[in-house]
GUFI-92830 format. One line per field, with one value per residue (C-alpha): x, y, z. Coordinates in steps of 0.05 Angstrom, whole numbers, plus 5000, padded with zeros to 4 digits. Layout:
xx X:...
yy Y:...
zz Z:...
end
This chain:
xx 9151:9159:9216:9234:9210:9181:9179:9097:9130:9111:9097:9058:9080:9025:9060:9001:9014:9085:9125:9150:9219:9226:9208:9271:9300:9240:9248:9326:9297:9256:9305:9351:9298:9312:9236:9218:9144:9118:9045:8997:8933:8909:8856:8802:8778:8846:8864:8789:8793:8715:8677:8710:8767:8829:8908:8949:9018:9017:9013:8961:8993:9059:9041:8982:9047:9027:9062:9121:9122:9113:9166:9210:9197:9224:9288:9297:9287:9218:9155:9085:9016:8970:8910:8856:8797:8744:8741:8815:8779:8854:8828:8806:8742:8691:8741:8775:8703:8680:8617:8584:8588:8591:8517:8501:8518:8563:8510:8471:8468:8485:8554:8579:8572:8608:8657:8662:8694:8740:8768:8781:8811:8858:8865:8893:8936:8966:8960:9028:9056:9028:9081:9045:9066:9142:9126:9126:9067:9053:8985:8923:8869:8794:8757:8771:8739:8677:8614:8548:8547:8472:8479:8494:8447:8398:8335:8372:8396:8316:8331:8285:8211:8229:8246:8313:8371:8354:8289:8328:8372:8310:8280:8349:8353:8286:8254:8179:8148:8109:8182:8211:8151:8168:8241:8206:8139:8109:8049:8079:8048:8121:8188:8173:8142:8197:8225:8303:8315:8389:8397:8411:8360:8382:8320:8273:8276:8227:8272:8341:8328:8313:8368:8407:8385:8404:8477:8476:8450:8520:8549:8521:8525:8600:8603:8568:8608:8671:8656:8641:8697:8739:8700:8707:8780:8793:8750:8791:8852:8887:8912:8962:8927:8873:8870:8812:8810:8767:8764:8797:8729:8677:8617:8607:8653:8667:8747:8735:8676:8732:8791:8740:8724:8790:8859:8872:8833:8865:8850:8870:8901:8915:8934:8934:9007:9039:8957:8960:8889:8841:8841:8919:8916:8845:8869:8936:8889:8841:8884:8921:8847:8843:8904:8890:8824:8867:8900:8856:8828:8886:8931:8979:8956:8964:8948:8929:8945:8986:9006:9063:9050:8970:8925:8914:8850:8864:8925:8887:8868:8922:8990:9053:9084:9155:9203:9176:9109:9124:9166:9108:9049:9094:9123:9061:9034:9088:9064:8993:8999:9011:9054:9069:9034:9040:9061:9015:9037:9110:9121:9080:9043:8984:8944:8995:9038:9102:9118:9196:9209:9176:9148:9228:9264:9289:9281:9258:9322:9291:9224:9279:9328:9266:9234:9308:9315:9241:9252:9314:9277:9226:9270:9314:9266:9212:9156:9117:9154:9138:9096:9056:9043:8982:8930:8873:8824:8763:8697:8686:8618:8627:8540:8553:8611:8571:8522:8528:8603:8581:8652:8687:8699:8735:8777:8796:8816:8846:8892:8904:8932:8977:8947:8953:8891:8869:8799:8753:8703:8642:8631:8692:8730:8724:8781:8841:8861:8852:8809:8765:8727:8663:8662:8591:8525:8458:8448:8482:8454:8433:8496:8540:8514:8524:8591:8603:8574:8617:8684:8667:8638:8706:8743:8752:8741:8692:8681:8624:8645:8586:8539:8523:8485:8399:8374:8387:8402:8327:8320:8279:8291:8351:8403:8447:8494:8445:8475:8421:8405:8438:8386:8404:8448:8495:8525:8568:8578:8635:8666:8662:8732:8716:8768:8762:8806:8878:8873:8828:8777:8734:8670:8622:8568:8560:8511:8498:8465:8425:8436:8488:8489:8574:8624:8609:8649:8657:8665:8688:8668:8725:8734:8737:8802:8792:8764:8705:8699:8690:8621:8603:8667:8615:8570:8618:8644:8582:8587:8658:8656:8588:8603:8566:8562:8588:8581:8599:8645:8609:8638:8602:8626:8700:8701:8674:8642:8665:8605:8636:8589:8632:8652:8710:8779:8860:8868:8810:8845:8908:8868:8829:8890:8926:8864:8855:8926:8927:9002:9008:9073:9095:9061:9085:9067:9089:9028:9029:9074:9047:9079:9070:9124:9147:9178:9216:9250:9296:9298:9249:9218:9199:9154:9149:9112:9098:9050:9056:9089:9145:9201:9202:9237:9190:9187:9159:9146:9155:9132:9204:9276:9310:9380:9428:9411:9364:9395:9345:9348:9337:9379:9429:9436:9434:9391:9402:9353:9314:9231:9225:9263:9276:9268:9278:9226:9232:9170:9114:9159:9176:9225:9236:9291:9312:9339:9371:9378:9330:9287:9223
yy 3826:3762:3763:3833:3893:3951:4023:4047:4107:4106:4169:4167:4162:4158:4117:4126:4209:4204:4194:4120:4145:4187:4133:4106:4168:4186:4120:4135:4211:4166:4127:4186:4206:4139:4112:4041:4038:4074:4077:4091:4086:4050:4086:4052:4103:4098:4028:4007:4009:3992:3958:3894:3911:3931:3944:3934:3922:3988:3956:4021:4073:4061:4099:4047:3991:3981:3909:3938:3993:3935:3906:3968:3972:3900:3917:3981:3939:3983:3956:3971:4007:3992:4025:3993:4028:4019:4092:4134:4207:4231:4296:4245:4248:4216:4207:4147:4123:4098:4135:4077:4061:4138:4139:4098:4093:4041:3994:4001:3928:3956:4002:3932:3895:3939:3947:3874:3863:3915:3889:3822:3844:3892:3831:3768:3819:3836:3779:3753:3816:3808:3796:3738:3703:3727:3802:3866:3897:3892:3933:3928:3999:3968:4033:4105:4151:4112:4167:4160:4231:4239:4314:4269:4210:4237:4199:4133:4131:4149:4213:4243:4234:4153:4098:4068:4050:4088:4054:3997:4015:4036:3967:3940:3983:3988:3915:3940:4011:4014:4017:4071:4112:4120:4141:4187:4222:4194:4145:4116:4054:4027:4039:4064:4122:4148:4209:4230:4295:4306:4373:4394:4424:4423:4458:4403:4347:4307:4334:4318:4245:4233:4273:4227:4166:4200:4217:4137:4117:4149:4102:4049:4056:4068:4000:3966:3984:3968:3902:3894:3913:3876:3813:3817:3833:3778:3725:3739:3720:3783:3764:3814:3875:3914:3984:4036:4102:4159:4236:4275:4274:4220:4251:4208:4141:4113:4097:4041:4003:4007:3981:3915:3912:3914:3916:3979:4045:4116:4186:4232:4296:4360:4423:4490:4518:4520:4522:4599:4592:4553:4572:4565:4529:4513:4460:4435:4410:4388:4349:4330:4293:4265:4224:4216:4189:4135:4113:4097:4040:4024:3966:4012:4089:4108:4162:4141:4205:4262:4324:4338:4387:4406:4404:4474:4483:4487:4528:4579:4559:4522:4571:4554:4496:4508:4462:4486:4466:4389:4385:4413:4365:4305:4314:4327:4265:4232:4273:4253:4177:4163:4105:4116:4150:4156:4231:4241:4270:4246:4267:4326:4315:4345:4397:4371:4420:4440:4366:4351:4311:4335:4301:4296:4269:4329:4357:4428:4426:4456:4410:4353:4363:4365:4308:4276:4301:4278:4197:4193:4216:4173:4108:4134:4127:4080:4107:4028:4012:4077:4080:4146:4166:4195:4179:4206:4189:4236:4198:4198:4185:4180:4200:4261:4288:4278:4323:4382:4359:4364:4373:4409:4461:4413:4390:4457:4476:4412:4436:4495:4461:4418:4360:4294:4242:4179:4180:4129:4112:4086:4027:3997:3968:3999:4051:4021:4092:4119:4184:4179:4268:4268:4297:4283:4324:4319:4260:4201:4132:4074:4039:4097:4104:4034:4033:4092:4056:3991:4027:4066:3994:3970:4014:4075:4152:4185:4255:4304:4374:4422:4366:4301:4252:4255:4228:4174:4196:4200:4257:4209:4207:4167:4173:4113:4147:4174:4243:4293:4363:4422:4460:4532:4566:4622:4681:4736:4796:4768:4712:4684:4691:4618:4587:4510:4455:4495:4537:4594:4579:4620:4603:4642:4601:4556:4490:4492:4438:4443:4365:4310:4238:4228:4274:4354:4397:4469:4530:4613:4671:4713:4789:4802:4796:4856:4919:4954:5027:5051:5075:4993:4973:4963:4923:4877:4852:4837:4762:4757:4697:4670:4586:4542:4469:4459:4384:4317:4253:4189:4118:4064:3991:3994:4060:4132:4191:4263:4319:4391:4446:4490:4509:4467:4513:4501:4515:4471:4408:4422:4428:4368:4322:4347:4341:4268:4248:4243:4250:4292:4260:4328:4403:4465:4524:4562:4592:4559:4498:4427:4365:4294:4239:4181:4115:4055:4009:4047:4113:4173:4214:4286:4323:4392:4441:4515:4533:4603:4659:4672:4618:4607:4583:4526:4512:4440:4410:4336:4297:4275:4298:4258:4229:4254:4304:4311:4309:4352:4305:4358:4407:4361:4402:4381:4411:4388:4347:4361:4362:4426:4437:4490:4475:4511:4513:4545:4591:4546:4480:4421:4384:4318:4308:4240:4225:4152:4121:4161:4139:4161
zz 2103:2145:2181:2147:2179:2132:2159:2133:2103:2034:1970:1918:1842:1792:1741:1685:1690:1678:1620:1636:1608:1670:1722:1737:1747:1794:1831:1845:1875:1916:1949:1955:2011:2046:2031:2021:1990:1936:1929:1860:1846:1777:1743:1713:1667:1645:1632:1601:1529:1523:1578:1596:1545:1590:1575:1635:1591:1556:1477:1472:1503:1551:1600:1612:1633:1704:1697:1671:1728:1780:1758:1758:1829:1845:1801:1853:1907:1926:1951:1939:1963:1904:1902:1848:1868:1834:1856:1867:1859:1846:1808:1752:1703:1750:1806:1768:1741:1666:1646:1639:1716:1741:1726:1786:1871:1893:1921:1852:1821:1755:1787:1822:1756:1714:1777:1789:1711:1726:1791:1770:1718:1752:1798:1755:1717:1793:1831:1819:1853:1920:1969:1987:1922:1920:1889:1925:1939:2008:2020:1971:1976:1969:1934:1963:2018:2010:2003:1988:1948:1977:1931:1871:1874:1920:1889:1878:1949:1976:2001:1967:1946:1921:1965:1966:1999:2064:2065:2063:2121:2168:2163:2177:2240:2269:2244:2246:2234:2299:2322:2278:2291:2362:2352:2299:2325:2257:2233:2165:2146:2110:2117:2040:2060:2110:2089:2100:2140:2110:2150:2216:2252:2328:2354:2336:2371:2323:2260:2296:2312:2230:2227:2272:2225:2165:2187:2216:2145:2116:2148:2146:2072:2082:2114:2066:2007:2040:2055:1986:1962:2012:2005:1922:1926:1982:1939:1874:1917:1942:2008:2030:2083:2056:2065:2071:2074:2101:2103:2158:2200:2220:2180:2129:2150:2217:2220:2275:2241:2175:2197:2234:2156:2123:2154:2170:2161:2175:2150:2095:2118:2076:2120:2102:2104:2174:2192:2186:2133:2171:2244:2265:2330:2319:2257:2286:2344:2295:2269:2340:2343:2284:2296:2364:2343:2295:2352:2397:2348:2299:2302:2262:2260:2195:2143:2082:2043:2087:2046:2000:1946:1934:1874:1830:1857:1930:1920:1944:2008:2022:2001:1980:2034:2070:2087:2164:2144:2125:2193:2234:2200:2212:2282:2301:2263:2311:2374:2367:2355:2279:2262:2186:2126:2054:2026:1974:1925:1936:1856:1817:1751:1723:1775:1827:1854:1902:1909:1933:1865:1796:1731:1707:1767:1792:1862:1907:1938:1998:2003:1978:2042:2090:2079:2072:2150:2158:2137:2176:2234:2219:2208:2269:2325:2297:2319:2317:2375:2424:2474:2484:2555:2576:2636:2609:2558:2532:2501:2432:2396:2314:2310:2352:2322:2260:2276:2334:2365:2436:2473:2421:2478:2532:2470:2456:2532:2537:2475:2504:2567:2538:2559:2521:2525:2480:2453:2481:2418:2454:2414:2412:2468:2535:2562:2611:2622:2697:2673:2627:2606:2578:2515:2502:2500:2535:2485:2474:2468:2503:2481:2503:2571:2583:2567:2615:2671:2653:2650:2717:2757:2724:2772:2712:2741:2694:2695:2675:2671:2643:2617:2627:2573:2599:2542:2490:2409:2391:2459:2502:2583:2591:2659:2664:2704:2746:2750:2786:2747:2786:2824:2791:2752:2765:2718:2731:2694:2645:2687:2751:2790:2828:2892:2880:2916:2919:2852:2823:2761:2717:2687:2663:2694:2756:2758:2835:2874:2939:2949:2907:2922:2943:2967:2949:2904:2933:2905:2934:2898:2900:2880:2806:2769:2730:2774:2751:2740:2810:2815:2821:2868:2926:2881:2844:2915:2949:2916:2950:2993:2971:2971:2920:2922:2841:2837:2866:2873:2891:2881:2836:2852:2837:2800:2814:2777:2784:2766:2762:2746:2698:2647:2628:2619:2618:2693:2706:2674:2704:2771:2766:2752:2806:2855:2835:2829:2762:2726:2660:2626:2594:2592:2551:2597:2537:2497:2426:2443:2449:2475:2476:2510:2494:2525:2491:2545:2574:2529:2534:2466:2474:2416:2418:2364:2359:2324:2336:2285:2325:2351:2425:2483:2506:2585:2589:2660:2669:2725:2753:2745:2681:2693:2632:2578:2526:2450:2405:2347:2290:2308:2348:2410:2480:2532:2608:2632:2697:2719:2683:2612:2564:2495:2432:2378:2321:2290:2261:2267:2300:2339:2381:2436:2461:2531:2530:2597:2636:2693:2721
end
């Protein structure tokens, strides 16, 4: 604060669960694990008395003495996160919400009334905390993972048969109905009479693009009730950062378009244990995105809420967490860009389980020690001041991975090759890195395609591998990029065994072209991988040798675009970096094993985690030979240093290795 740095590494204590005789010996547990910032949420529902009738000093019940908790916290020397809503959700009656105000959406007159009372309430009684007035708290939540809860208040919101606040965002969008009509194939006479489409139905083109507008509406409706909430808080004088939060997808809130709103915006993050019950690899890279994704926007990447302990009723799904577990989720937090988060729930109380420190002060020795080891990491390399290294950057549109995630397959290979990349969101600022995948569909809007052709004219290298966007979001003719559709397309019998530039692809398909505007892209069929039973050996080889022009590279002004006709896969990646020169700072060639690196003036930061059942000896490759060793810093050994390294990794865990001095 000022001067005084403060690590974001923060847990969450929800003073008003907890018998306020067993805070202070909570708080001490606290900074036994080395953290700084405790965060809490204050819970309306809790704290009104009747409406407009609030106790913030506990005279009705002590565990309602938020004051007297705040200024416990300045007596430990602890600062603050605190998160007023009006909304906290935190497995409260009506998510933190008075009946009264429950009956009604957050853009409802008669909900920001009742809300309004509440928040300047909550406000004088805090103000005097802030850290801009000599107290400690340091960050300020406005409401939590804004949703419209179309289910919920279906007719209010005009999703239904009544107009509302959709209505109200088509004329904001469109301006005239002659104009909405187009995008739509309809003849309404009003906006009124525009109907929502609130479900996905991809093989309609007239049904998608309402589709599209509903899934835009969300948003919109997102934004709108954060900058209400920002805008009330800032005018009743809170003037430390505001914070806003969103799920662990862009569905219903776009991350970006928050944080322009607030201060900072970030994700909250619950994994299954060691991801074994969602998908395994499928949900660490998930979530490898996700923070990714926070990154490529974020002054400060940060997680709003990132596991510790579960409530009762996703015990189920989520199993009991390790000590492993927590070291995996944040490492890989680490690896993947995030600068600090807030373990929620740092302390257990009612339907809050497996937390390090219980409702009495006392500790899971096991959970306790790990996220001991975990802060000191954390406060040992300081991960605000890396540097991530990565050349690459993949597109990112927040309407299509609303609706039918176009690209989730290059994401996937590109997991599977160990390859790091930044997200490039398409309406934010334009991407400096040198290669830049599309991870678009055959749509993508007018907006998006001209961003592509400014960071390509800008001297970017953009490349199309499989698709390319043809039309804009409402599926009407639309080529920026002027990329030509192939002439044919070829299939094998299971995969094509494909010769391109010095390596070997498969795909299961080829896009071929008979003409391409730049420089051709050739393929060789060559013999299947896998021989056939031999009653077809003459067949299956008559395609040997067969050459296909796949696609193209053509300059545009100071930048060029790359058009492969495959089907994107790990040894296609590697390929194509290699072809166009492009380095990848660090690779696992180790099945299960992910890496990202690091640089901080003259010292190098390795991440490696396994997310597979069995503990491994990772082989990473590195672009250069390192001068001096590597020092794992969890298990404190010391691996030599060279272009290609072993490393340790434990089953389902994490590690990061640290190699002072190097040069590249």
């Amino acid at each position: 604060m000022g001067d005084q740095p403060i690590p974001l590494l923060s847990g969450e204590m929800h003073y008003w669960r907890l018998d306020p005789r067993n805070w202070r010996p909570i708080l001490g547990r606290i900074k036994e694990l080395g953290i700084k910032i405790v965060a809490t949420y204050v819970c309306w529902d809790f704290h009104e008395l009747a409406p407009g009738q609030y106790d913030f000093q506990g005279k009705t019940d002590a565990r309602r003495n938020l004051l007297g908790f705040l200024d416990m916290l300045a007596e430990e020397d602890l600062w603050v996160i605190l998160r007023p809503g009006p909304y906290i959700y935190a497995e409260w009656k009506n998510n933190g919400v008075p009946d009264h105000a429950a009956k009604y959406h957050r853009l409802d007159p008669a909900f920001r009334s009742a809300a309004e009372t509440y928040m300047a309430a909550v406000t004088e009684a805090t103000r005097p905390y802030l850290a801009t007035r000599g107290g400690r708290v340091i960050l300020w939540q406005a409401d939590n993972e804004i949703d419209p809860w179309p289910h919920f208040y279906t007719e209010p919101l005009g999703l239904g048969r009544t107009a509302g606040c959709f209505q109200e965002y088509l004329r904001e969008r469109y301006g005239e109905i002659s104009v909405l009509n187009t995008a739509w194939r309809t003849l309404y006479r009003s906006f009124d009479d525009a109907r929502a489409v609130t479900e996905l139905f991809p093989s309609d083109h007239a049904l998608m693009s309402r589709y599209q507008d509903y899934r835009n509406f969300l948003h919109w409706y997102v934004n709108k009730v954060g900058q209400w909430a920002v805008d009330k808080y800032r005018a009743l004088g809170v003037d430390v950062p505001i914070l806003l939060n969103t799920y662990s997808g862009v569905g219903t809130q776009r991350w970006a378009e928050l944080e322009k709103i607030g201060d900072l915006a970030g994700p909250d993050i619950y994994p299954s244990r060691e991801f074994l019950n969602r998908g395994g690899a499928k949900e660490h890279a998930h979530i490898l995105e996700a923070l990714r994704y926070a990154s490529s926007y974020s002054k400060l990447p940060y997680i709003p809420e990132y596991q510790s302990g579960i409530w009762h009723d996703w015990l189920e799904d989520v199993g009991t967490l390790t000590p492993n577990h927590y070291r995996l989720i944040c490492l890989s937090a680490l690896q993947a860009g995030a600068a600090g988060w807030n373990w929620y729930m740092l302390v257990n109380r009612d339907n809050w389980y497996q937390s390090p420190i219980n409702e009495w002060g006392r500790t899971r020795p096991p959970l306790f020690r790990a996220f001991q080891q975990i802060t000191a990491l954390y406060q040992e390399v300081d991960p605000t001041t890396l540097t991530r290294l990565t050349n690459t950057a993949v597109t990112f549109d927040a309407l299509q991975r609303s609706t039918e995630r176009p690209g989730q397959d290059l994401l996937t290979r590109l997991y599977q090759a160990d390859i790091d990349y930044d997200f490039f969101d398409l309406s934010q600022t334009p991407s400096k890195k040198p290669l830049l995948l599309y991870a678009g569909g055959s749509w993508l809007s007018r907006t998006g395609q001209k961003r592509l052709v400014e960071y390509v004219e800008h001297g970017g290298h953009l490349v199309c591998i499989g698709t390319h966007p043809t039309t804009d979001e409402h599926f009407r003719r639309l080529n920026l990029l002027n990329i030509p559709n192939p002439a044919g397309i070829v299939s094998g019998v299971g995969k094509l065994n494909l010769a391109l530039w010095d390596g070997a692809v498969e795909s299961a398909w080829l896009q071929h072209y008979e003409e391409v505007p730049g420089e051709p892209i050739s393929v060789t069929r060559l013999s299947v991988r896998i021989p056939p039973s031999e009653e077809l050996l003459l067949q299956f080889d008559l395609a040997t040798g067969q050459q296909y022009t796949i696609g193209y590279t053509v300059r545009r002004l100071r930048g060029r675009i790359t058009v492969i006709g495959l089907q994107p896969t790990p040894e296609l990646l590697v390929l194509l970096h290699r072809q166009f020169g492009v380095g990848i700072p660090s690779r696992s060639t180790t099945p299960d094993v992910t890496t990202a690196l690091f640089h901080r003036d003259g010292d190098y930061y390795l991440i490696a985690s396994n997310v597979g059942d069995e503990g491994k000896t990772a082989t990473i490759q590195l672009p250069a030979p390192q001068s001096g060793h590597w020092r794992d810093l969890v298990s404190g050994t010391v691996v030599a240093a060279s272009g290609q390294i072993s490393v340790p990794v434990a089953r389902k865990d994490s590690t990061m290795l640290r190699l002072s001095g190097g040069q590249k």
